[in-house]
C-alpha positions, 0 to 999 in steps of 0.5 A: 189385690181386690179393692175395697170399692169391689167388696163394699159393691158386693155387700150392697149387692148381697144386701139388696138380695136379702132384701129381696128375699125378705120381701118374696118370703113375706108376700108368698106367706100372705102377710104384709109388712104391717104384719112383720112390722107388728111381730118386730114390734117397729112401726110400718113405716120403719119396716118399710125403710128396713125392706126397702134398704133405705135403713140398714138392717142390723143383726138384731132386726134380721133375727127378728124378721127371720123369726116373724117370717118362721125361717132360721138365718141359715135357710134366709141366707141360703137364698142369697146368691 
């Protein structure tokens, strides 16, 4: 029987993955994230927030930053081990 401690600890894991592929994503394409924060049309501090998982980031603004960063969802979470 798996708990669900050990599976929330995996989202958030996962989670900072993505989060850290975001961030690689972005700078290896030269933009900052006032760039992707203007492209989603949030301010760069609620960007910052997002990239930064101290704001959860919802579907709709992963879409949105997949969509600045010129990926599709699938090749995003294709990086996430």
């Amino acid at each position: 029987m798996s708990s669900s401690y050990g599976n929330n600890r995996q989202i958030m894991i996962m989670e900072a993955e993505l989060r850290q592929l975001v961030r690689d994503t972005r700078i290896g394409l030269g933009m900052s994230g006032a760039d992707v924060a203007d492209r989603i049309e949030v301010s760069r501090p609620f960007y910052t927030q997002l990239e930064g998982g101290t704001r959860r980031m919802s579907l709709y603004y992963f879409l949105g930053i997949c969509k600045a960063l010129r990926m599709s969802p699938v090749e995003m979470f294709a990086g996430v081990k």
